[in-house]
C-alpha positions in Angstrom: 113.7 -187.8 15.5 116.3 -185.8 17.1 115.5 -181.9 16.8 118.4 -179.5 15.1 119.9 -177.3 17.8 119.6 -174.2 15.5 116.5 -174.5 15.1 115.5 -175.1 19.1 118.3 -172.0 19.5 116.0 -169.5 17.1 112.6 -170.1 18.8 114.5 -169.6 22.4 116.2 -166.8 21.6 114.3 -163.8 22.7 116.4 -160.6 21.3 114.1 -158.1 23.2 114.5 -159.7 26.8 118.5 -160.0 26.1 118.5 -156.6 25.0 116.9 -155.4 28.0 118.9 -157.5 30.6 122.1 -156.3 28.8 120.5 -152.6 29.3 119.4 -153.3 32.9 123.0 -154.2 34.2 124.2 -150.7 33.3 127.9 -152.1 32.7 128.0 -152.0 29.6 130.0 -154.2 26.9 132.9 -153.3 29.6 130.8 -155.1 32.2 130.5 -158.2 29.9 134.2 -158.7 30.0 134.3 -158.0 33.3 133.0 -161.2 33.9 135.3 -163.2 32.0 132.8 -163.9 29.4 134.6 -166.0 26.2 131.7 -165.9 23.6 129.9 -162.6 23.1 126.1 -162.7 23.3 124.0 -163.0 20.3 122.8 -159.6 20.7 126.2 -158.4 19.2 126.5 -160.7 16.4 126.4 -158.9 12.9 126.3 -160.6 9.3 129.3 -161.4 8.1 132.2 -158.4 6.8 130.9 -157.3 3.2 134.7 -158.1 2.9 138.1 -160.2 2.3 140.9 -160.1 4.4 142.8 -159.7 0.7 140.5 -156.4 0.6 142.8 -154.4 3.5 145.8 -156.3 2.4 145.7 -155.4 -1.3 144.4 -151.6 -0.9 147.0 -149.0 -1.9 145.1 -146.2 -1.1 146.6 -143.9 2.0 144.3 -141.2 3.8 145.8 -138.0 3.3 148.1 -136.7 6.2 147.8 -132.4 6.0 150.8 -130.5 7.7 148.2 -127.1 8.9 151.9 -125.5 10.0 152.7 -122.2 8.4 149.1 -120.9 8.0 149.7 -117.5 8.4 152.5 -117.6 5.0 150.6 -116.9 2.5 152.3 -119.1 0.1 152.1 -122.1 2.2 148.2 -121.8 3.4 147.2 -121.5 -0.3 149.0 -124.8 -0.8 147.2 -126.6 2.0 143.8 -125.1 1.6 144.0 -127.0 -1.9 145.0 -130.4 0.0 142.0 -129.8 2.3 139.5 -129.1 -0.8 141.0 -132.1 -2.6 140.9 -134.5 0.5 137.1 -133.3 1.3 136.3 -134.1 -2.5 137.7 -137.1 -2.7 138.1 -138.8 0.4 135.6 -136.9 2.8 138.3 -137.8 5.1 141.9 -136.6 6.4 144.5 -136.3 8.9 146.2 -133.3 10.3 149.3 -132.9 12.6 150.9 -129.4 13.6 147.1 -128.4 14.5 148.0 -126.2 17.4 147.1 -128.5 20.3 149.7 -129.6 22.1 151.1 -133.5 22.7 149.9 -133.0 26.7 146.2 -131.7 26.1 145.7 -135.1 23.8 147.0 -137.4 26.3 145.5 -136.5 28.7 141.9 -136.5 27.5 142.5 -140.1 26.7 143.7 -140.5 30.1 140.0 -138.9 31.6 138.3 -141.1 29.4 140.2 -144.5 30.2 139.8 -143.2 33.8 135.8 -142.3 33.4 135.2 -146.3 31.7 137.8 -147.8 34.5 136.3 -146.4 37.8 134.2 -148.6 40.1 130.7 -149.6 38.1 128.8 -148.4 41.0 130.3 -144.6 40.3 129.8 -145.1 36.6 126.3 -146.5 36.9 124.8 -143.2 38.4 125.5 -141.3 34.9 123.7 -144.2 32.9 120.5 -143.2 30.9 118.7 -143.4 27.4 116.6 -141.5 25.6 116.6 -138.7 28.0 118.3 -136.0 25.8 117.5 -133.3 28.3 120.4 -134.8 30.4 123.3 -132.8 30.0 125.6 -136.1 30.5 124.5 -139.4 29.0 126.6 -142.8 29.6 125.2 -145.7 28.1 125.8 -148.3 25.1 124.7 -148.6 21.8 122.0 -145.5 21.3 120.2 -147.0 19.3 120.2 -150.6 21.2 116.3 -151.4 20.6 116.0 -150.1 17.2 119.9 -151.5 15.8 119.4 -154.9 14.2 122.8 -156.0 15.6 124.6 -153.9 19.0 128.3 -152.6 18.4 131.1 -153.6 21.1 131.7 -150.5 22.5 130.2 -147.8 25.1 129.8 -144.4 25.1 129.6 -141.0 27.3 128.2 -138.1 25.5 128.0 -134.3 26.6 127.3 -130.9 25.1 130.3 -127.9 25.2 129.1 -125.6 22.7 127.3 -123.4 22.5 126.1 -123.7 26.5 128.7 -126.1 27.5 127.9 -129.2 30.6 128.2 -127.3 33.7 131.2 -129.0 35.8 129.4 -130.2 38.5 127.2 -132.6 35.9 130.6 -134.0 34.3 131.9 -136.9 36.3 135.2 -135.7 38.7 137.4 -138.4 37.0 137.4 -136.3 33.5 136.0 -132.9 34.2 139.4 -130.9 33.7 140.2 -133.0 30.8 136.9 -132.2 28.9 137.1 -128.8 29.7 140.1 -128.1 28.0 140.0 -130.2 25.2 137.5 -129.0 24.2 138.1 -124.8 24.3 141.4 -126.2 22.0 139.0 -128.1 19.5 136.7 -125.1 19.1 140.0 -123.2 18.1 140.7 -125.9 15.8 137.3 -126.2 14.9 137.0 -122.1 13.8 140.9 -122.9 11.8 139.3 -125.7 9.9 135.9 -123.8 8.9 138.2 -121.0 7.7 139.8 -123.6 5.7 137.4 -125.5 4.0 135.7 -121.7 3.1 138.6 -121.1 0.8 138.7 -124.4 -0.9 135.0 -123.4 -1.8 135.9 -120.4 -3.2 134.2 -118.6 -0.2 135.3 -115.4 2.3 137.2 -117.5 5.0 134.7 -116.1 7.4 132.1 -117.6 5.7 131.1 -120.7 7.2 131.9 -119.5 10.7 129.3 -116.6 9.9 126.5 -119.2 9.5 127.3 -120.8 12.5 128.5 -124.3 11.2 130.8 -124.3 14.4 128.2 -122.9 16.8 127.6 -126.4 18.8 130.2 -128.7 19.8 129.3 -132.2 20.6 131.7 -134.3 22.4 130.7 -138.3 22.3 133.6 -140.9 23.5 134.0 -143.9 23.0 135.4 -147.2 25.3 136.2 -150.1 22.8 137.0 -153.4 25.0 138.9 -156.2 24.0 136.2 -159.0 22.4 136.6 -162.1 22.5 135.4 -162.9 19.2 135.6 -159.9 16.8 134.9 -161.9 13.4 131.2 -162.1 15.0 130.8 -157.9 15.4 131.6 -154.2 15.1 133.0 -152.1 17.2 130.7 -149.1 15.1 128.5 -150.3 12.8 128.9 -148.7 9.3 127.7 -144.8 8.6 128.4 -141.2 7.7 128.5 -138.1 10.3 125.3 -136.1 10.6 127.2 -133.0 11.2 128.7 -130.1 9.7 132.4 -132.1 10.4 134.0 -134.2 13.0 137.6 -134.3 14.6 138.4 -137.3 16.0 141.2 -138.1 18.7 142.0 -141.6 18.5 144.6 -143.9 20.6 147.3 -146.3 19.0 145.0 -149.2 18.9 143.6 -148.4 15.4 140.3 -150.2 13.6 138.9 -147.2 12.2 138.5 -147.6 8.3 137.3 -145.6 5.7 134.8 -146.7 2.6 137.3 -145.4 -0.7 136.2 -146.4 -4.1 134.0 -149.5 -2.7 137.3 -150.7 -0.5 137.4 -150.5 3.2 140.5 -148.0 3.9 142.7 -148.2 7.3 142.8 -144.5 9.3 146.2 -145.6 10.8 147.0 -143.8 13.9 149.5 -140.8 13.3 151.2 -139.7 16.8 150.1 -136.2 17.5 147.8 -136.3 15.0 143.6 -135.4 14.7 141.6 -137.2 12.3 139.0 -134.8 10.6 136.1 -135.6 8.1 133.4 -134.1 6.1 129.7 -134.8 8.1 126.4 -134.6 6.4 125.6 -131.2 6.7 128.4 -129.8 5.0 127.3 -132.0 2.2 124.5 -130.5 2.5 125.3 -127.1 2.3 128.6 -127.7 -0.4 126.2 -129.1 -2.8 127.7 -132.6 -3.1 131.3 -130.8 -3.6 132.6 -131.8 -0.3 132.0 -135.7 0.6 130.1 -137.0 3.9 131.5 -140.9 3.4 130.7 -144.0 5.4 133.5 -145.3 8.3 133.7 -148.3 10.6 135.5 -149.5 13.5 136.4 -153.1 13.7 135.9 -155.0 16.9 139.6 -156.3 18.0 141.1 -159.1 20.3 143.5 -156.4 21.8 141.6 -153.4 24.3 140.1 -151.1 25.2 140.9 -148.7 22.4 139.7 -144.9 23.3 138.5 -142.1 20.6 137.1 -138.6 21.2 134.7 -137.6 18.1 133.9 -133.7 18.3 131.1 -132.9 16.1 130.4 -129.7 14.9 126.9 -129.2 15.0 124.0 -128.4 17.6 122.5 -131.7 17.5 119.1 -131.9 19.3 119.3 -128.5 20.4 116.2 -126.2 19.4 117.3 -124.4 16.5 115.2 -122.8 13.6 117.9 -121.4 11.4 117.4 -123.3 7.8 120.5 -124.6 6.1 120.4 -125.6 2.8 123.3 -125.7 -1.0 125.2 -122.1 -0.4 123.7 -120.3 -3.0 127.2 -119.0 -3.7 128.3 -122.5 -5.1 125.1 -122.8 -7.5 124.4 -121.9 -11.5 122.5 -123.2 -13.7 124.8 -125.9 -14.5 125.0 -126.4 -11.0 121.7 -126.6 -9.4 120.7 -127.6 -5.7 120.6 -131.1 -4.9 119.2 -130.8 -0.9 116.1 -129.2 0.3 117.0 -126.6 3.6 116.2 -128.4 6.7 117.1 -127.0 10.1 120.0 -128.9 11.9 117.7 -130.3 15.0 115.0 -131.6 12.4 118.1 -133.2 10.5 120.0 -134.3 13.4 116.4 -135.9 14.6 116.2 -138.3 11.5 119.6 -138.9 12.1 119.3 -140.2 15.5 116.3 -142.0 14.7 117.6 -144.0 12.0 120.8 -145.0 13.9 123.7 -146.5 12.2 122.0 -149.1 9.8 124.6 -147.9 6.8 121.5 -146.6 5.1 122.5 -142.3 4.1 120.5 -140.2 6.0 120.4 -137.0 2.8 118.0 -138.9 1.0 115.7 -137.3 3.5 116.4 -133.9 1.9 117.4 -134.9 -1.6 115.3 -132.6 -4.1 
């Protein structure tokens, strides 16, 4: 009797020891194409797309694109602080252009990013690590790898800027500068956008600034390469933001989608523009007004495609302040939904759970 070859390939396949050897080589997924590999290891492989092709191709819906010029006109900011309390309603996600950082700054932070994945692996290799979140710097892929039940096609650099930001000599030379000043202009951005989405709550402008929603800055980037088989994987894995919210810089490759009324939604990339969107926490804390939704990034034939997420929030750093529905936004017809829960104790479940699509406010639903 001849034996089935799927059969003999699942009692050979031992996911921990690939996992490991992957890890080991501290390449990467960049370090797998590297090699000229043509089919990706089974590591990467995820179930099959919860979707049709006619899905993309048949969705009418368009992310909303915010002009944020003319602020200080009265007239004019009223009008686009109810496009940014509509878009966070209904979409949890949006664009923005005429945000106030220039063309230059955007460029060339993808540049320093391209240029930190692209240098010799032996350079890159002494920033690898995992699970040491006392590093200030942290290169690696996947997170989550050993707990994940399938690994995304991309890797990551991840550092701290607010509110002590990486000291430059821990930041690799090849992106230093760029970091650095991205970064000061996002926290600008960041403090416009909190005023923001304070007014479309009804709130003092000041108000979500005064409880510290943009205290910590978090800057994570991402290296997408070109796969050689992206029907089998991701390039991210399915989830929602567990911060307050994210601004994303993303390059022309596109693959970022957004989960609209149960239909997978393109984020198509807008020159100049930022893309923002509404993380846990502020679901949290608006009561269910404002939306935390789930987002993807498909794996693609063409590479590497770069994106910068900033998120707003202090992570993993200690923190005892408890955040929980403003108690502005509640009545009696509108009562709290969440429990409070300090930001490290959220952002702990969070990371634990990695992206496995499952929502991470269930842990503090009431």
């Amino acid at each position: 009797m001849v034996a089935n070859t799927k059969d003999i390939a699942a009692t050979t396949y031992d996911r921990k020891s690939e996992l490991q050897a992957f890890d080991d080589t501290k390449e990467g997924v960049k370090g797998l194409v590297d090699a000229g590999i043509t089919e990706i290891p089974r590591i990467f492989h995820h179930p099959p797309h919860p979707y049709k092709a006619s899905d993309i191709e048949e969705n009418q819906f368009t992310v909303p694109v915010i002009d944020l010029g003319g602020l200080s006109d009265p007239t004019k900011r009223k009008e686009i602080v109810a496009r940014v309390g509509e878009a966070s309603e209904t979409w949890g996600f949006f664009q923005i252009i005429n945000h106030g950082i220039p063309v230059h700054v955007l460029e060339e932070m993808k540049n320093g990013v391209l240029g930190f994945f692209e240098q010799d692996s032996e350079v890159k290799k002494q920033f690898y690590c995992r699970g040491d979140l006392s590093k200030p710097w942290q290169y690696n892929s996947n997170y989550d790898l050993y707990r994940a039940p399938s690994a995304n096609w991309r890797d990551t650099f991840m550092c701290y800027m607010a509110p002590t930001p990486t000291k430059p000599e821990d930041m690799p030379e090849v992106c230093r500068d760029e970091i650095a000043e991205y970064s000061k202009e996002v926290m600008k951005l960041g403090k416009r956008l909190f005023e923001l989405l304070s007014e479309a709550l009804g709130l003092e402008p000041s108000h979500l600034n005064d409880i510290d929603c943009g205290e910590g800055h978090q800057v994570i980037c991402h290296y997408y390469p070109a796969c050689p088989q992206p029907e089998l994987t991701m390039g991210t894995t399915k989830h929602a933001d567990g911060s307050f919210i994210t601004v994303l810089l993303q390059d022309h490759m596109g693959g970022l989608q957004v989960l609209h009324q149960n239909k997978w939604t393109p984020v198509p990339p807008v020159t100049g523009a930022l893309v923002v969107n509404i993380g846990d926490l502020l679901q949290l804390i608006s009561n269910d007004r404002f939306k935390s939704v789930e987002h993807r990034v498909l794996a693609n034939h063409r590479g590497p495609r770069i994106s910068v997420a900033s998120f707003f929030c202090t992570g993993m750093l200690p923190s005892t302040k408890l955040y929980g529905p403003i108690k502005e936004l509640l009545s009696e017809d509108n009562p709290p939904k969440y429990r409070e829960t300090t930001v490290r104790d959220y952002s702990a479940h969070h990371r634990q759970r990695g992206l496995d699509g499952k929502p991470s406010l269930s842990l503090v639903e009431l």
